[in-house]
C-alpha positions as CSV (number, residue, x, y, z in Angstrom):
1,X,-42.6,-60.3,5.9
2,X,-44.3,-63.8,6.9
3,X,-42.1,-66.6,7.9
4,X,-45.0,-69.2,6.3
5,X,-44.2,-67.9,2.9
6,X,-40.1,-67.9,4.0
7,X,-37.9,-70.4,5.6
8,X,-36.2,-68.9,8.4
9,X,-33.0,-70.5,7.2
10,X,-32.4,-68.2,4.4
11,X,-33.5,-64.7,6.4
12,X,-30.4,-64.0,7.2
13,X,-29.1,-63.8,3.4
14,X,-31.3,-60.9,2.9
15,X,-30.5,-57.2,3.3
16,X,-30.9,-56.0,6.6
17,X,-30.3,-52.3,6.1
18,X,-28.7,-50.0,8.4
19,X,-29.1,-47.0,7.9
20,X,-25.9,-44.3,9.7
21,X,-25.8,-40.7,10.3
22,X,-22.6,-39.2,11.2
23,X,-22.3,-36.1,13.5
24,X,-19.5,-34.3,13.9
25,X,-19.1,-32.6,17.0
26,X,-15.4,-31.9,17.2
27,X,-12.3,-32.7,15.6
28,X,-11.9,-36.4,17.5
29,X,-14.9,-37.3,18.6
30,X,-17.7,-38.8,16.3
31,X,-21.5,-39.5,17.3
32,X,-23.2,-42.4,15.8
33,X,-26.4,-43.1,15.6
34,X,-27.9,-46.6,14.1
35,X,-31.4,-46.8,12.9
36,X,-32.6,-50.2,12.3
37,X,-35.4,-52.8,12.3
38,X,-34.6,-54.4,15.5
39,X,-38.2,-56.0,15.2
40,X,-36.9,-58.2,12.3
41,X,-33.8,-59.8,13.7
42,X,-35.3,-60.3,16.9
43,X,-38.7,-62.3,14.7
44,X,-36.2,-64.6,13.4
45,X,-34.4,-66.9,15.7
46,X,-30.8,-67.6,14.2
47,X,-29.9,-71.3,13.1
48,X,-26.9,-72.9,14.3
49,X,-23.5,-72.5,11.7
50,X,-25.4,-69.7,9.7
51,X,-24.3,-66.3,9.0
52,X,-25.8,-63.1,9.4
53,X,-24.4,-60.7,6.4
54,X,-25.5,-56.7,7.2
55,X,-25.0,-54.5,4.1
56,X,-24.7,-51.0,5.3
57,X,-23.8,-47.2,2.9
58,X,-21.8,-45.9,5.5
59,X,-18.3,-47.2,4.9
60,X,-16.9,-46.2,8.1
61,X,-19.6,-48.5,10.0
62,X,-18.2,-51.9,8.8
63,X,-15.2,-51.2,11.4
64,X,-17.4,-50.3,14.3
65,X,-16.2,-53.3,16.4
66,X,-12.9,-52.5,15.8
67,X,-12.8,-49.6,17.7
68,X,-11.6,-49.4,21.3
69,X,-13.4,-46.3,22.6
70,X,-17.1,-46.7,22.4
71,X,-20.0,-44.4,23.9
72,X,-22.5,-45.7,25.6
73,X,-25.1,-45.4,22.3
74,X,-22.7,-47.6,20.5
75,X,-22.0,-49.9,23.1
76,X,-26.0,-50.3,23.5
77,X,-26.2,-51.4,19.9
78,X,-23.0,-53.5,19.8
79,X,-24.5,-55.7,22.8
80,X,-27.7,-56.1,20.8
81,X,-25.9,-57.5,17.9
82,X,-23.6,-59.4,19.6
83,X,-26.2,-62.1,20.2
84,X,-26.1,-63.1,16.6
85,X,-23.1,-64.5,13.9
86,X,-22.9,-61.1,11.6
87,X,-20.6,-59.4,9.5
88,X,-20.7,-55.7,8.3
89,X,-20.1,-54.9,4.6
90,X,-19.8,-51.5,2.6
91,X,-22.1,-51.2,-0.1
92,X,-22.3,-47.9,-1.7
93,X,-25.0,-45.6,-1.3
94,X,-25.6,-45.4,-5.3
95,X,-26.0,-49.0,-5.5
96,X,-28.0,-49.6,-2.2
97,X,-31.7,-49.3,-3.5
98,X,-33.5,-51.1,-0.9
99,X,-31.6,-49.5,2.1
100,X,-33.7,-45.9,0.1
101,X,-36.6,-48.0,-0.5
102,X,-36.7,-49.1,3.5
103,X,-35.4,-45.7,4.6
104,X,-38.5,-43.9,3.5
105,X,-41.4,-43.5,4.9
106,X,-44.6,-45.5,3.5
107,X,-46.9,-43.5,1.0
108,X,-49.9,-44.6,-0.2
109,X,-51.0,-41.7,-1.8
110,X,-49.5,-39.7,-4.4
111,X,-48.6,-36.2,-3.7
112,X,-50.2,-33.4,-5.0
113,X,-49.0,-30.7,-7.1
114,X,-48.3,-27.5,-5.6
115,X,-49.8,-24.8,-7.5
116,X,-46.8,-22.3,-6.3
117,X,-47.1,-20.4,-9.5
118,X,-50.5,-19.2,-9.2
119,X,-50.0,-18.5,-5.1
120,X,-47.1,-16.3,-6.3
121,X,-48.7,-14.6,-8.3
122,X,-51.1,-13.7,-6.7
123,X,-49.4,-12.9,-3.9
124,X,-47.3,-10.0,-5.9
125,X,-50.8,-9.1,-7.1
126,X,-51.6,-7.9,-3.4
127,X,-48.7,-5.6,-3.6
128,X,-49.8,-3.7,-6.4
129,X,-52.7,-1.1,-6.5
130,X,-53.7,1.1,-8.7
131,X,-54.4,4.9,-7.0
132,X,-56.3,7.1,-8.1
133,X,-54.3,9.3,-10.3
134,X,-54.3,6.3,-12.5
135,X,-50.6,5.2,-11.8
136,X,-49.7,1.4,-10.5
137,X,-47.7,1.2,-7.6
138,X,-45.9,-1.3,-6.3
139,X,-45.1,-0.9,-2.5
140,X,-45.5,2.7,-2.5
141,X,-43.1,2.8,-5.6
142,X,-44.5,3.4,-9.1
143,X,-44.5,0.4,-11.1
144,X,-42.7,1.1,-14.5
145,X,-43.6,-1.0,-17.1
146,X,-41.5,-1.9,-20.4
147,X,-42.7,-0.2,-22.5
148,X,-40.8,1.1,-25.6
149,X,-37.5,3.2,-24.2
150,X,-39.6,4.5,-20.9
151,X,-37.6,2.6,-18.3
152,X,-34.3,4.3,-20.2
153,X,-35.7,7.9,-20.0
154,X,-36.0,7.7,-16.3
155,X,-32.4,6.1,-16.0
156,X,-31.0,8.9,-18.5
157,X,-33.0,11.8,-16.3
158,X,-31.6,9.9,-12.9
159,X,-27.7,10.0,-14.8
160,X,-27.3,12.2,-17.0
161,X,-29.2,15.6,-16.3
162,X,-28.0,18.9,-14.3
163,X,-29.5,17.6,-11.1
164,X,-27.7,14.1,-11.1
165,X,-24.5,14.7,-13.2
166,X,-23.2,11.3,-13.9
167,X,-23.5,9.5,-10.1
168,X,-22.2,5.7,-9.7
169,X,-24.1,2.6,-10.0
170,X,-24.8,2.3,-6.1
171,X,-26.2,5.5,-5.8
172,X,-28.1,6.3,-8.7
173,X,-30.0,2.8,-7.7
174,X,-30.7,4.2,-3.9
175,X,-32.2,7.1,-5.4
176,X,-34.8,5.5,-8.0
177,X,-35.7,2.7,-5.9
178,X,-37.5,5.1,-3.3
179,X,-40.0,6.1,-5.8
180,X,-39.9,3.5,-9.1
181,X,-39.7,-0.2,-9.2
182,X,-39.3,-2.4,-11.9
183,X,-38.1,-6.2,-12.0
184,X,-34.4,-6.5,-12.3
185,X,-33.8,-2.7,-11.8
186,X,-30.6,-2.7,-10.0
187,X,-28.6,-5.0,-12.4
188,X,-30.2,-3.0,-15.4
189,X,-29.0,0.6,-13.1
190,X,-25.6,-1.3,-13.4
191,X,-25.1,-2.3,-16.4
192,X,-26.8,1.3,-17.8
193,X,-23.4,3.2,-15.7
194,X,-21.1,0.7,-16.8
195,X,-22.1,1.6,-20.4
196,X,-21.8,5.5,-19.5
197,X,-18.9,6.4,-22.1
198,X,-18.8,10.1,-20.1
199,X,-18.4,7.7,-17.1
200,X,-15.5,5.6,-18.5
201,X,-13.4,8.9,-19.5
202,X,-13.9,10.9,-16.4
203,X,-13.7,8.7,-13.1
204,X,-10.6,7.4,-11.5
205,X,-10.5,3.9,-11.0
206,X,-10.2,2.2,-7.4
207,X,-8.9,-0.9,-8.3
208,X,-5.8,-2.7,-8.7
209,X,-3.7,-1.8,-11.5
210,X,-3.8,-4.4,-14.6
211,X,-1.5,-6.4,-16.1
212,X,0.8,-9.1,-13.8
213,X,4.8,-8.7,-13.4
214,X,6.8,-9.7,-16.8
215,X,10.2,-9.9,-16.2
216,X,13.3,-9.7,-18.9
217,X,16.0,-13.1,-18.6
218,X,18.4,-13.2,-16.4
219,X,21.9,-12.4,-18.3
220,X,23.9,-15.3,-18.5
221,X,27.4,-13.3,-18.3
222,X,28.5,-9.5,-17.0
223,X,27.8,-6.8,-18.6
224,X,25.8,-7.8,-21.5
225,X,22.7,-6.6,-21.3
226,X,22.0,-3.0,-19.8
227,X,19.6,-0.6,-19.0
228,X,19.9,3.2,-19.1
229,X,18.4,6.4,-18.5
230,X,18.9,9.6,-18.2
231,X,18.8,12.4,-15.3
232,X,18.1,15.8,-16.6
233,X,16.7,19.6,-15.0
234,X,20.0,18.8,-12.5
235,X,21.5,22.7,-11.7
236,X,24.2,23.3,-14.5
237,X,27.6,23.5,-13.3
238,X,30.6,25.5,-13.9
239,X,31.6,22.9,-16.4
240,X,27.9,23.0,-18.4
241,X,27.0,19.7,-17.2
242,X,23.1,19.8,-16.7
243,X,22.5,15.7,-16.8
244,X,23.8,12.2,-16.1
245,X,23.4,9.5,-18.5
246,X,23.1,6.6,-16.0
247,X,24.2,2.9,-17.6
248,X,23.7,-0.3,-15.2
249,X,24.3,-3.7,-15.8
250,X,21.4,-5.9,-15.6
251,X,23.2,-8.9,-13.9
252,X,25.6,-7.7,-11.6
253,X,24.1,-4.0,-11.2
254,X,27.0,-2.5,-11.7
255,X,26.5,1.3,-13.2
256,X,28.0,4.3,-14.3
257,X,27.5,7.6,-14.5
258,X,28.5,9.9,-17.2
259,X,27.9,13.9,-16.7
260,X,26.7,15.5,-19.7
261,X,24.9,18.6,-20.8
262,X,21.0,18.3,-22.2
263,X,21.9,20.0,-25.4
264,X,24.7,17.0,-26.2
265,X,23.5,15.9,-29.9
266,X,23.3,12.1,-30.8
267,X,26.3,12.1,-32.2
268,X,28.4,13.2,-28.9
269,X,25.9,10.4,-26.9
270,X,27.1,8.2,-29.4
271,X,30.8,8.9,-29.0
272,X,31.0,8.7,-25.3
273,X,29.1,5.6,-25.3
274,X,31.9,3.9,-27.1
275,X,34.6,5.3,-25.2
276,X,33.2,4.2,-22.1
277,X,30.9,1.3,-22.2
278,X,32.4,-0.5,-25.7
279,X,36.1,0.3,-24.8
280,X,35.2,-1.4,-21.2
281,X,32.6,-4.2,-21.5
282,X,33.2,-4.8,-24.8
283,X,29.8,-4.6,-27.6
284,X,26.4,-5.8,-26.0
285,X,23.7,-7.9,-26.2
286,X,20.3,-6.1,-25.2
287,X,19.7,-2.6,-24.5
288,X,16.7,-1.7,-22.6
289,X,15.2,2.1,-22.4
290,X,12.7,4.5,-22.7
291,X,11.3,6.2,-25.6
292,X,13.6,9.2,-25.3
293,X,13.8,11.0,-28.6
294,X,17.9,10.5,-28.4
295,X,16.9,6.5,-27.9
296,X,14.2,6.3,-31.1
297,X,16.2,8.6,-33.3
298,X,17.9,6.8,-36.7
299,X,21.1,7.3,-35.9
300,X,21.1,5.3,-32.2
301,X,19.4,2.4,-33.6
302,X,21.5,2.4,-37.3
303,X,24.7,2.6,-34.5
304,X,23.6,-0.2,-32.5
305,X,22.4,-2.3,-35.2
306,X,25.6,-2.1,-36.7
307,X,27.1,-2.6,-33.1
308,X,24.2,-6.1,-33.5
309,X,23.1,-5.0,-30.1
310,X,19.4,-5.1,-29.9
311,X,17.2,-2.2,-28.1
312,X,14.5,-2.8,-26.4
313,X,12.1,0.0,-25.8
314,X,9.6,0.6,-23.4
315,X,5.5,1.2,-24.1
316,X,4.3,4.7,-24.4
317,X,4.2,5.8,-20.4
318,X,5.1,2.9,-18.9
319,X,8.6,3.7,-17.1
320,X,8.1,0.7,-15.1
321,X,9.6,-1.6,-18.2
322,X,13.1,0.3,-17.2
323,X,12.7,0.1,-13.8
324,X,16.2,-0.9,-12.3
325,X,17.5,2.5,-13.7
326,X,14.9,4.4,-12.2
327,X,15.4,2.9,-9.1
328,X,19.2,3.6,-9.3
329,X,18.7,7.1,-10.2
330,X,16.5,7.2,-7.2
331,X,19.7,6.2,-5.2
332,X,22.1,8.4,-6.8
333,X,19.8,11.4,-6.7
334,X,20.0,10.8,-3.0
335,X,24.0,10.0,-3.4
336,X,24.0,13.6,-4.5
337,X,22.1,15.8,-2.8
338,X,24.0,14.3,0.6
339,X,27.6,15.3,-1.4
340,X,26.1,18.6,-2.0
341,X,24.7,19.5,1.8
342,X,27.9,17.8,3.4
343,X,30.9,19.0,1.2
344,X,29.5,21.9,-1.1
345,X,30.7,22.3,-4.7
346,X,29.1,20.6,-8.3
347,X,27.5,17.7,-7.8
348,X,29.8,16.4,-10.9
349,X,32.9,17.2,-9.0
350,X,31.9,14.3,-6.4
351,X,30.4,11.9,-8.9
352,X,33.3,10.2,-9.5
353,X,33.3,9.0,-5.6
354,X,29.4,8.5,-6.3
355,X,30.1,5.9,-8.5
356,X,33.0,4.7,-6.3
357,X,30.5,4.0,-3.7
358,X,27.7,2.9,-5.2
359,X,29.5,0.2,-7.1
360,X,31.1,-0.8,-3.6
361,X,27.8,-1.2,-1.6
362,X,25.9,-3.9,-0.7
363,X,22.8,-4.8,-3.5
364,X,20.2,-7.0,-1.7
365,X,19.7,-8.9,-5.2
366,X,23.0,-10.0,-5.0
367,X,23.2,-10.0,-1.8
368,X,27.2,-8.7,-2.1
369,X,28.2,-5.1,-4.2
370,X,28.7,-4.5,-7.7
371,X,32.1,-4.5,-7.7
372,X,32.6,-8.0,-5.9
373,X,30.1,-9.5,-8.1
374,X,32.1,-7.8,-10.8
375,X,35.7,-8.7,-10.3
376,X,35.3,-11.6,-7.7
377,X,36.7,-10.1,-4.6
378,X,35.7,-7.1,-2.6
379,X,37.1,-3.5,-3.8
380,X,40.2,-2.2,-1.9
381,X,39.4,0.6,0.1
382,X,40.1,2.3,3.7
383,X,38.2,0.7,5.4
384,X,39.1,-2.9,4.2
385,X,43.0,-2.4,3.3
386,X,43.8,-5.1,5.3
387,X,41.3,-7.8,4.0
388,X,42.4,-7.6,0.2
389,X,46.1,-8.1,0.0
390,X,48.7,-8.8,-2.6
391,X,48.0,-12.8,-2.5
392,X,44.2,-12.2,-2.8
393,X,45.1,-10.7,-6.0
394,X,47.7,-13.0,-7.2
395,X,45.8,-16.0,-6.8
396,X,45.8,-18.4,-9.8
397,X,42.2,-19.2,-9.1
398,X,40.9,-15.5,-9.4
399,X,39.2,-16.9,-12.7
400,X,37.3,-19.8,-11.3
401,X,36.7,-17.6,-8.3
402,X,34.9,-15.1,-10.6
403,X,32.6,-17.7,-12.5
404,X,31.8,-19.1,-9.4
405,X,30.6,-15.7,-8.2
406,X,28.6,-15.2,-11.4
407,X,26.5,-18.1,-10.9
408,X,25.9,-17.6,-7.3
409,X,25.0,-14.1,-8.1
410,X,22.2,-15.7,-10.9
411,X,20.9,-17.9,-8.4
412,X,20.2,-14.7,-5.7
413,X,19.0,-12.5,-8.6
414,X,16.9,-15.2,-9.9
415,X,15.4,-16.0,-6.0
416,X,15.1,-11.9,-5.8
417,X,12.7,-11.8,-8.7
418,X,10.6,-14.5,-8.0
419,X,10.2,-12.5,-4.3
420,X,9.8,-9.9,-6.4
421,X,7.0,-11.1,-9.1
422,X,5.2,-12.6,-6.4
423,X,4.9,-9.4,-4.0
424,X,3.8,-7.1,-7.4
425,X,1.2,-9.7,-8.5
426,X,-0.3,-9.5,-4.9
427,X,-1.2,-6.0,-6.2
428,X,-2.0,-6.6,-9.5
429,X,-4.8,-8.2,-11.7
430,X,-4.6,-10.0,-15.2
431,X,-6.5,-8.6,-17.8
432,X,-6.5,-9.8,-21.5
433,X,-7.9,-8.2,-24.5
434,X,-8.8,-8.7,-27.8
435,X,-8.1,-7.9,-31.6
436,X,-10.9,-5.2,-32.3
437,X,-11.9,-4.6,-29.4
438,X,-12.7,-0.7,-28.1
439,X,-10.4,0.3,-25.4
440,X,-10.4,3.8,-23.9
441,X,-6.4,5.0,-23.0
442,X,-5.2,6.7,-20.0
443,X,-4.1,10.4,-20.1
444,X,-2.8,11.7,-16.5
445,X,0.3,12.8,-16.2
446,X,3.1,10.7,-14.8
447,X,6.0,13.1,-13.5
448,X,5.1,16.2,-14.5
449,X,4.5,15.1,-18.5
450,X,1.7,16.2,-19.6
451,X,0.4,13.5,-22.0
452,X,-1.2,14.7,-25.6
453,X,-0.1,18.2,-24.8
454,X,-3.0,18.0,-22.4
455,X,-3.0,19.6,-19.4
456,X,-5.5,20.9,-16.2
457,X,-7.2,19.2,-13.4
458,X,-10.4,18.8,-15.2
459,X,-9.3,17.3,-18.3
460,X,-10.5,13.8,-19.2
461,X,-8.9,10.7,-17.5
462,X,-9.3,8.7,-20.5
463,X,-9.8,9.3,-24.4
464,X,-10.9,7.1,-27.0
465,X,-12.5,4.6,-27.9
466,X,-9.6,3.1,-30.0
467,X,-9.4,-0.3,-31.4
468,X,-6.7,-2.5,-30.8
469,X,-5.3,-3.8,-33.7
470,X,-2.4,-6.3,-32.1
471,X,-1.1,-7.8,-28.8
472,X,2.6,-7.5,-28.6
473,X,3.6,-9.6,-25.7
474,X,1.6,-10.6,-22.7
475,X,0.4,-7.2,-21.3
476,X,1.3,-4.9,-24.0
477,X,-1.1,-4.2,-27.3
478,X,-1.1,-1.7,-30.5
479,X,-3.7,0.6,-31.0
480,X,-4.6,2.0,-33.6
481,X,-4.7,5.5,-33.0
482,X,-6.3,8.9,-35.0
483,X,-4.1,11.4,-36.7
484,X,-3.7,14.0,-34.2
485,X,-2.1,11.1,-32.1
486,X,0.6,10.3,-34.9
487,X,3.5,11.6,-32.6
488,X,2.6,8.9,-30.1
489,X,4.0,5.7,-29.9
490,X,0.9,3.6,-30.4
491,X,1.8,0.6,-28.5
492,X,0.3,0.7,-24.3
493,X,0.9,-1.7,-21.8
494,X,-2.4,-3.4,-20.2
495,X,-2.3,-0.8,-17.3
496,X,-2.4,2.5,-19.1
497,X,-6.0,0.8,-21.0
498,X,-9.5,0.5,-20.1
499,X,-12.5,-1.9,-21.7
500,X,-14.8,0.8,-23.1
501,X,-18.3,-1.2,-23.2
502,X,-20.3,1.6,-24.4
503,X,-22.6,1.0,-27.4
504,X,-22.0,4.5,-28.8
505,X,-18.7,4.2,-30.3
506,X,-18.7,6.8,-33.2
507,X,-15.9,9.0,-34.2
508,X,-14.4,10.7,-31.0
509,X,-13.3,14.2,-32.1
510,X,-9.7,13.7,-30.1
511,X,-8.8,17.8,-30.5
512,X,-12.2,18.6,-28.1
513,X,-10.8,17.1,-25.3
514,X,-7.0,17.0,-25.9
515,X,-6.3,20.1,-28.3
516,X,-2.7,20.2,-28.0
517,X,-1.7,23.8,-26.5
518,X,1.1,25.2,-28.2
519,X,3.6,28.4,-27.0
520,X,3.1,31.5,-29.6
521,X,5.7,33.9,-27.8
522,X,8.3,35.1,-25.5
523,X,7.2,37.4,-23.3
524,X,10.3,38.5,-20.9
525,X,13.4,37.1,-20.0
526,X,14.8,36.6,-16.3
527,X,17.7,34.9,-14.5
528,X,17.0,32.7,-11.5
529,X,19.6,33.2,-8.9
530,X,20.2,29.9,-6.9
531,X,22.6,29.4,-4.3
532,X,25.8,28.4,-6.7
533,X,24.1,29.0,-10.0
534,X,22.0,31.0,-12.2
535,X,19.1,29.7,-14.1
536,X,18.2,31.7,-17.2
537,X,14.3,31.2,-17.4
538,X,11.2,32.9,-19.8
539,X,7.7,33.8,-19.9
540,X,5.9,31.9,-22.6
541,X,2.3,33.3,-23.5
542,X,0.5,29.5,-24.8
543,X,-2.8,29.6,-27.4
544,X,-4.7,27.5,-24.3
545,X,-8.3,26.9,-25.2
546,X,-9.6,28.9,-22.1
547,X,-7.9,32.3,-22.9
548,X,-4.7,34.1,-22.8
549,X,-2.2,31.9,-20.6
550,X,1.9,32.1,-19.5
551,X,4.0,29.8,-17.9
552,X,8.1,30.6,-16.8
553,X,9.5,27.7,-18.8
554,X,13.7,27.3,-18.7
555,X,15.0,28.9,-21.7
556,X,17.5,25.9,-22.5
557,X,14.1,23.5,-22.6
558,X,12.2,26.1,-24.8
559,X,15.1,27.1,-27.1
560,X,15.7,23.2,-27.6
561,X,12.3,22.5,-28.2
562,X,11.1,25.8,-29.6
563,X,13.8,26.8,-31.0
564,X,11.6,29.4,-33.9
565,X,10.6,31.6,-30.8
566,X,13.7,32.6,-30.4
567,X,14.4,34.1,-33.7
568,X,13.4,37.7,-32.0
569,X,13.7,38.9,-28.8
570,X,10.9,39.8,-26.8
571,X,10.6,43.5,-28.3
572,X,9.8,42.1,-31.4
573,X,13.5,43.0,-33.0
574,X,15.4,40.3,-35.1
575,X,18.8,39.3,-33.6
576,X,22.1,40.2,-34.7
């Protein structure tokens, strides 16, 4: 710049860039270091009453003088500029072409292109060598070319064979990559085992299970909507009873439980229900349960349909959907077994008082028992006689009281499930599928059931593929499953179902892996002698698939279930 071709009056309208770099070297204190052209303020002696304006693209520069702790840097630079009328502006960094243009550093030539390509190339071209026995090797490692289906023969030899017998991703790449290369072989190794349909049937998964927390609504009144379940294989009594039907309320937990025998028919069920749940509470709402055969049959669902209660069942092997009843038979269980070691007798003779004192417990989602969340005061008892008198009953208010109490006891169940949902989605993933999409199903057992009729430690994990033909719900979807299946419910939740991304999906022959094993005979009787009971058990001889096979099976369970093996005795003689 020359002043004879500009007057030095206008030089200080020009852009004067600054260009800023900010260092951070803790969280309060800031380095700054200014880069400028000190040679053209100092050229250009400032006239009287005229402005210096400096544009900079650091915004927080224009409030540099405004700051009361300075380093000596800054303070260096401030003194030099004080000598002349300025002001600092922001002008953004997009906009500020000549502060890039005078940033840079003069070129007068172009640059050259970089042939990187070719120096690549020919740098890989040093690593290969061709030896002697005519092979190419890259690294020590032969080089395998793609060439029609070769680099797939080596991967189905490295997986599939005798010697290698199905290994994971990880290591089937560690042990080709010591003697082939090829590019991109470890994501082809991966995707080539994630493809493995022998893969996807047999091996456990490590991960979390699928499908994030859904949650039924909160009742808006008592006893309205339930759950239930049963407790059965309990040691009959002198009275016959062999199970408890266990009924809770979903809203203010409240639960009973009725003794019953495992041979009741529907009918019975169906008879005590209404004598002590409808003659109680009154008709429900909801109905939540598993997929007992007592819970399916015709005449439960025609009775509660004409009842208009609704029933809600759960997936095929997915206990989880009644879970507040498992967990309360998980306490009564407990409930019992103390009765039983501490006072002797049935374990019905002390359910009664089981009941008693379940109901009368604290419940951390109410955060108060059953009972007072029930009736709106605390249950009279010995150890609070005192506490609930005759004017705590008499009160006018008890009804207020009591609808009070139901909506403080929404509000604690309500913050309990949220605590709740957000603890089981820590340990769960989402996972969505698609209509038509191939899915592989889940087959171990889940307390002692043996799913299919399968059974053994080496059978199959999964089987399938099958296609899913409908999402019901968030996490639950329909299959549509083969004919040796049709006694299965064909609806899943998410977590019981695996993404099969194999590409040969034909027709899976379901009876070579899951042949249902069926009993032919009764061997011997015996009787189990327990401590206060007898247990009248059988030897079953089953048509397993690996030979000649017998099991001791109760004889209530196999008479109920099989009842055409019991037409003879075991000597072969008809019965009288």
């Amino acid at each position: 710049m020359n002043s004879s071709f500009m007057d030095t009056s206008s030089l200080w309208n020009i852009h004067i860039t600054i260009l800023v770099q900010l260092e951070e070297r803790s969280l309060v204190d800031h380095r700054w270091t200014i880069i400028k052209q000190s040679s053209l303020i100092r050229g250009y002696p400032q006239k009287p009453n005229t402005k210096c304006t400096i544009f900079t693209d650091h915004k927080s520069l224009q409030h540099i003088l405004d700051q009361k702790m300075l380093n000596m840097r800054q303070r260096r630079w401030v003194e030099l500029l004080s000598d002349y009328d300025y002001e600092i502006k922001y002008h953004p960094g997009k906009a500020n072409v000549v502060a890039d243009a005078l940033s840079r550093k003069e070129r007068r030539e172009a640059l050259k292109a970089d042939n990187l390509k070719k120096e690549t190339l020919h740098k890989m071209e040093k690593e290969f060598e061709e030896k002697t026995d005519g092979v190419r090797y890259f690294k020590d490692r032969i080089w395998i070319p793609k060439v029609d289906q070769l680099r797939k023969m080596i991967m189905d030899e490295a997986h599939q064979s005798r010697y290698s017998i199905h290994p994971g991703s990880d290591k089937m790449y560690k042990g080709l990559k010591e003697h082939y290369w090829w590019p991109g072989m470890k994501k082809d190794i991966t995707t080539y085992v994630s493809k493995c349909l022998t893969c996807a049937r047999i091996k456990a998964e490590h991960q979390k299970p699928s499908g994030l927390l859904q949650q039924p609504e909160i009742p808006e009144w008592k006893w309205e909507r339930i759950s239930m379940d049963f407790v059965t294989k309990l040691p009959k009594t002198k009275k016959g009873h062999d199970s408890i039907w266990v009924i809770v309320d979903r809203l203010m937990k409240s639960a009973h439980f009725l003794p019953i025998r495992e041979t009741y028919s529907i009918d019975r069920l169906a008879q005590l229900y209404v004598n002590e749940i409808v003659m109680r509470h009154g008709v429900l709402i909801s109905i939540i349960s598993d997929r007992d055969s007592r819970f399916t049959s015709r005449f439960w669902q025609s009775l509660q349909a004409a009842l208009g209660t609704s029933v809600d069942l759960s997936t095929a092997y997915h206990p989880q959907t009644d879970g507040q009843t498992e967990r309360t038979i998980h306490t009564l269980e407990d409930m019992l077994r103390a009765c039983v070691l501490e006072f002797g007798g049935s374990w019905d003779d002390h359910l009664p008082l089981v009941e008693f004192s379940y109901n009368n417990s604290y419940h951390a989602s109410n955060q108060c028992a059953p009972y007072e969340a029930l009736y709106g005061r605390k249950c009279r008892s010995p150890l609070n006689w005192l506490e609930v008198g005759e004017s705590r009953l008499l009160r006018p208010d008890i009804v207020q009281e009591t609808t009070d109490k139901i909506k403080l006891v929404q509000e604690k169940l309500k913050a309990a499930r949220d605590r709740q949902k957000s603890y089981a989605d820590n340990r769960r993933k989402p996972l969505e599928f698609q209509v038509g999409d191939k899915v592989l199903l889940k087959v171990s057992p889940w307390k002692g059931l043996i799913r299919f009729g399968k059974k053994g430690k080496l059978s199959p994990r999964f089987v399938g593929p099958f296609k899913i033909m409908e999402r019901i719900g968030p996490v639950a979807y329909r299959l549509d499953l083969p004919i040796e299946l049709s006694s299965i419910h064909d609806t899943f939740h998410v977590s019981n179902l695996k993404k099969c991304l194999s590409e040969k999906i034909g027709k899976y022959k379901l009876m070579n892996n899951c042949a249902a094993e069926e009993p032919i005979e009764i061997l011997e009787r015996e009787i189990k002698q327990l401590r206060r009971s007898k247990i009248p058990i059988v030897k079953v001889r089953w048509n397993s698939r690996h030979g000649p096979e017998f099991t001791w099976e109760r004889e209530a369970f196999m008479k109920d279930k099989y009842p055409h093996l019991f037409t003879k005795d075991p000597c072969g003689s008809s019965k009288n």
